[in-house]
N, C-alpha and C positions, 0 to 999 in steps of 0.2 A: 584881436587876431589880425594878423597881418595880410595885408594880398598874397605874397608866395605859402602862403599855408593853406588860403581858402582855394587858390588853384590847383596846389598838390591835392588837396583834400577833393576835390571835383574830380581830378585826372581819375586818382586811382577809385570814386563811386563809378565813373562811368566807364571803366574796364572791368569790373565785378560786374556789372549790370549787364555787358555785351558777354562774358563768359558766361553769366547765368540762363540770357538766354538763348545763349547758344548751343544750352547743353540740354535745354529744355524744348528746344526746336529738335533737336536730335533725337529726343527721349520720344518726342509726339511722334516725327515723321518714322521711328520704327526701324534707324539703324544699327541697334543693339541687336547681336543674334547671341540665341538660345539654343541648346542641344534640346530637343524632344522627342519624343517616341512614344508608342506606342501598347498599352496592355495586351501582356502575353496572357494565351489559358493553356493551360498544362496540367497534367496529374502532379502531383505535390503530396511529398509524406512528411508529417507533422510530428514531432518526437514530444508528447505530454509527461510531465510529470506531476505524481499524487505521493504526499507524503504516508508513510505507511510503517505500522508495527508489526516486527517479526515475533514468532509465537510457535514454537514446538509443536510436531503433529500431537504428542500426548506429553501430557505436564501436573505431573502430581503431587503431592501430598504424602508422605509416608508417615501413617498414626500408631503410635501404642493400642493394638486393642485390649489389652487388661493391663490391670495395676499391677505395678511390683519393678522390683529393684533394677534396672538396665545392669544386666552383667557380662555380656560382652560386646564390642564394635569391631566387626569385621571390616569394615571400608572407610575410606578416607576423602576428606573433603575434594570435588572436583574430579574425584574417581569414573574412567567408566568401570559400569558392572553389569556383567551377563544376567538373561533372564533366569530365574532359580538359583542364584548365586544368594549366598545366607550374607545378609548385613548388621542386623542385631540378634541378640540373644537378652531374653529377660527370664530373671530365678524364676523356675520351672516349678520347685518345691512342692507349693500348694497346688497344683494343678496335676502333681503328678500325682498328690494323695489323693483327689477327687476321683481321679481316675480309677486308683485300685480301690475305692473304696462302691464307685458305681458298679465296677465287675465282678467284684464279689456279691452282692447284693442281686446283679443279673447273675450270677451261676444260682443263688439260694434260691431266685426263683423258678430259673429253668432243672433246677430240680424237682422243685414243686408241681411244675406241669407236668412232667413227665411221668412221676407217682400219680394225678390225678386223671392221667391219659388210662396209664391202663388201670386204675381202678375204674373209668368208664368202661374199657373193653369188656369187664366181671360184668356192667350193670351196678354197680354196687353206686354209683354218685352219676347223675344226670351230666348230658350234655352238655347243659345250662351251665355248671360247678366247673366244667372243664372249659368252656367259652372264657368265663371272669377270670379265670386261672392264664390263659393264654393271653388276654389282655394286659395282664398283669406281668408277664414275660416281657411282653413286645415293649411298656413301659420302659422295663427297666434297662431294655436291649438300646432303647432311644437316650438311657440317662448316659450309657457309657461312648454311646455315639457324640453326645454332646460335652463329655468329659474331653474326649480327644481332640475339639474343635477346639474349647478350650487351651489345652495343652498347646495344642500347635500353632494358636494366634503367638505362642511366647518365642518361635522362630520366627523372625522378618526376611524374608526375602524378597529380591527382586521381582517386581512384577512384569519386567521387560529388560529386553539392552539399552541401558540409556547412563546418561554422564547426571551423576549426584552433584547436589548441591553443598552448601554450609551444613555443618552436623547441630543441630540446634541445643542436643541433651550432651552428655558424657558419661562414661562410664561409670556407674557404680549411685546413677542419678537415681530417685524415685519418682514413677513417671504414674502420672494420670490416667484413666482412660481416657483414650483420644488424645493423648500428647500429641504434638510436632514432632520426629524425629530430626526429618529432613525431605527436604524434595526432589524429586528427580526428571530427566527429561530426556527424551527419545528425541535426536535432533537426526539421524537418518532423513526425514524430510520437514519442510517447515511449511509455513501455511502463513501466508503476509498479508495483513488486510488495510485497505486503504478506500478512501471514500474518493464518491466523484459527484456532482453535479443532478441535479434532475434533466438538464437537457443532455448532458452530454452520458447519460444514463441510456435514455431513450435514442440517441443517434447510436451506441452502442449495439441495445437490442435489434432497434428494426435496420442494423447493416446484416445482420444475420449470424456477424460473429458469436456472441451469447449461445448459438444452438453449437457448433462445431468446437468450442473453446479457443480462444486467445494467447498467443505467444508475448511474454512479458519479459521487460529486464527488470532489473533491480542495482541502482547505486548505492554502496554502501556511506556513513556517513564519513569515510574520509574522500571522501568524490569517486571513488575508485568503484569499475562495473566488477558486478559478480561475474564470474566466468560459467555459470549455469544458466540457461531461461528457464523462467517459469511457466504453469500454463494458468487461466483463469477456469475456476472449476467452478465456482458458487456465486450467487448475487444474494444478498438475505434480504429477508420478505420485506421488509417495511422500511419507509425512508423516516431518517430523523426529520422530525417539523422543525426543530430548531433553527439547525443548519441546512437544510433543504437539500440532506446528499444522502446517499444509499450506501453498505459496506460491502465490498468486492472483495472474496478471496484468491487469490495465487497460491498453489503450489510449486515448490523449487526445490529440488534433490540437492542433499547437500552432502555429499561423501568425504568432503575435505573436512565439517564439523567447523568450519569458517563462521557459520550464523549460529547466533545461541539463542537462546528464549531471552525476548525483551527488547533486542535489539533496534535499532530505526533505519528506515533509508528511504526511498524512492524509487517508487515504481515508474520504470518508463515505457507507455504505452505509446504505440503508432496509432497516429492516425489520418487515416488517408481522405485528400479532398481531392474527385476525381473532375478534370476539366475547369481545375479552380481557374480564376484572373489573377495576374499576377502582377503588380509594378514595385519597384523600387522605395524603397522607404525615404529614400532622401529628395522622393518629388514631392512628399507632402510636409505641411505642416499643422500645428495645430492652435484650433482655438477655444477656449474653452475645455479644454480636454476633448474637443471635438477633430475629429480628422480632414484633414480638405486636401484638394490641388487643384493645382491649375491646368482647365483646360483651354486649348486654341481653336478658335471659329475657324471659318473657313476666309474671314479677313486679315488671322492674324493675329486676333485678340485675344487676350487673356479672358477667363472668364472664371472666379471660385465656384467650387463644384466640391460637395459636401461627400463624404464616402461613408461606405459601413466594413471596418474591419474582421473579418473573421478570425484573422490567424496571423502569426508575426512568427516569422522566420528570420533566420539570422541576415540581414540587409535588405527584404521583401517581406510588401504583406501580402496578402489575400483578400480581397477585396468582396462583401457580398453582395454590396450595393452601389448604386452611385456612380458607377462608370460601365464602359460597351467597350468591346473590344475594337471597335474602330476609332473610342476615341482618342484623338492628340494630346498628349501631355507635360508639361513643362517638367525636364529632369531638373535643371540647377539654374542659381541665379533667384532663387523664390524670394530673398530678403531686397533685391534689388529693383522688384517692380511690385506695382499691385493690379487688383482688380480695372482690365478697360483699356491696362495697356496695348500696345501695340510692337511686335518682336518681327523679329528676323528667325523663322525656325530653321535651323540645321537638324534635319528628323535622323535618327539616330533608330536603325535595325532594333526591335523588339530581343533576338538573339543575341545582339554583339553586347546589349546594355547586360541583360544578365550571367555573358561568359566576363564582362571586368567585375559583377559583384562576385560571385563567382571565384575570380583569383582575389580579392579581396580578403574573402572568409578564409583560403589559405591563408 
């Protein structure tokens, strides 16, 4: 290597060397400034959501109760149909011969009591003869009571106003007792159940909400809000062990017939943290999935300082632990210093920090 190479090579180590530490002299003495401020407390509304199945106040089943041929369908798939409105008809035939066969048999024998009545009025046959005789009426009077139940299981009709399902049979089918026909469903109001947490159960109940009932929305699954609220009417008794959540009902009025049975969406509930702490989300970082920032002594110094998050808000969190409201905090610049440093704070209004996140979220 020649002299002009090892002296160029010298020049430029020792201007790296004097810019290194001269930026490291700068870094110590603390002429880097920071924006910092201070943790806000404020009321704060929290918008949760709990995934959740929508489900018809009533949702049933329409069965065949006797056997025999489906011979007419009055309604059509997806139909609404009024309460008492006739949907199937099944052959009648046999049921209607039961029937004059039971009423004939009840006339022979309310004949009979009647000839045995007043041959007791003569004396001529005991009270006794005329008790078994009237027993024997009231039988038969029960057969033809039961012929017409018969008979009129072979009319279907609605058991409410509500919008039919798929037709499961068709006309002219042979149907089982207890076939499927089809199902039907009262969507007038609907009932949405969605589970929540054991803790966030219990902060629930003892806010006192649970006695007065709860105001709820509902997003549908194209993102889209119902235009209804619901209220919370029910908590049912036992939490699953499983999953360590409890099933919450909502009622929601639904007159547009918008929700059907089956349906999904999310429930979005408020929930209020009153006199929370509030800082910025972009003063912390994390380690380990763990939360921290930086706080400033009263030298100047940085110092990491561990947090416990409650709640995450759109560019804020909520903080439950880990900081005071008087402490100092590093907003930005966090990848550019560490723990011990030493800053220049430009302390930054508590207010003015959260009216730019604030226009932000616009």
């Amino acid at each position: 290597m020649s002299k002009k190479t090892l002296l160029a090579a010298s020049i430029l180590t020792a201007v790296l060397s004097g810019c290194s530490h001269s930026e490291n002299e700068v870094h110590k003495t603390g002429s880097l400034a920071f924006n910092v401020s201070h943790p806000i407390r404020q009321d704060m509304v929290l918008v949760k959501e709990y995934v959740s199945q929508i489900h018809a106040i009533q949702h049933i089943e329409l069965r065949a109760m006797e056997r025999g041929y489906l011979k007419s369908t009055f309604v059509d798939e997806g139909q609404t149909v009024e309460k008492g409105q006739p949907m199937f008809k099944i052959v009648p035939t046999i049921y209607e011969a039961e029937l004059k066969r039971a009423q004939a048999e009840a006339k022979a024998v309310q004949m009979e009591y009647r000839n045995t009545r007043s041959l007791m009025e003569q004396n001529i046959v005991s009270p006794n003869e005329l008790a078994v005789v009237e027993a024997e009426y009231q039988k038969a009077q029960a057969e033809v009571e039961l012929a017409k139940t018969h008979l009129a299981f072979t009319d279907i009709r609605a058991p409410f106003t509500g919008k039919m399902d798929r037709l499961e049979v068709r006309t002219g089918s042979l149907l089982d007792e207890g076939e499927l026909l089809t199902t039907m469903s009262d969507l007038s109001q609907m009932w949405v159940y969605f589970n929540v947490p054991e803790s966030e159960y219990l902060n629930y109940v003892q806010s006192g909400k649970a006695k007065k009932g709860t105001e709820v929305g509902l997003k549908l699954a194209n993102g889209t809000i119902y235009p209804y609220k619901g209220v919370i009417d029910t908590i049912e008794a036992d939490f699953d062990n499983h999953t360590g959540t409890i099933e919450i009902r909502a009622s929601f009025p639904n007159p547009d017939q918008l929700l059907r049975h089956g349906q999904t969406g999310n429930i979005l509930m408020d929930v209020n943290y009153s006199d929370a702490l509030v800082i910025p989300q972009k003063a912390t970082f994390q380690v380990l999935d763990q939360n921290y920032v930086y706080v400033i002594d009263s030298d100047n110094k940085l110092a990491t300082r561990h947090i416990v998050v409650a709640a995450e808000l759109p560019h804020v969190f909520l903080v439950s632990d880990g900081l005071k409201e008087d402490d100092t905090i590093l907003l930005e610049g966090l990848r550019r210093v560490s723990n011990g440093d030493k800053i220049v704070p430009n302390l930054i209004s508590s207010d003015a920090t959260l009216a730019e996140l604030a226009l932000q979220a616009e």
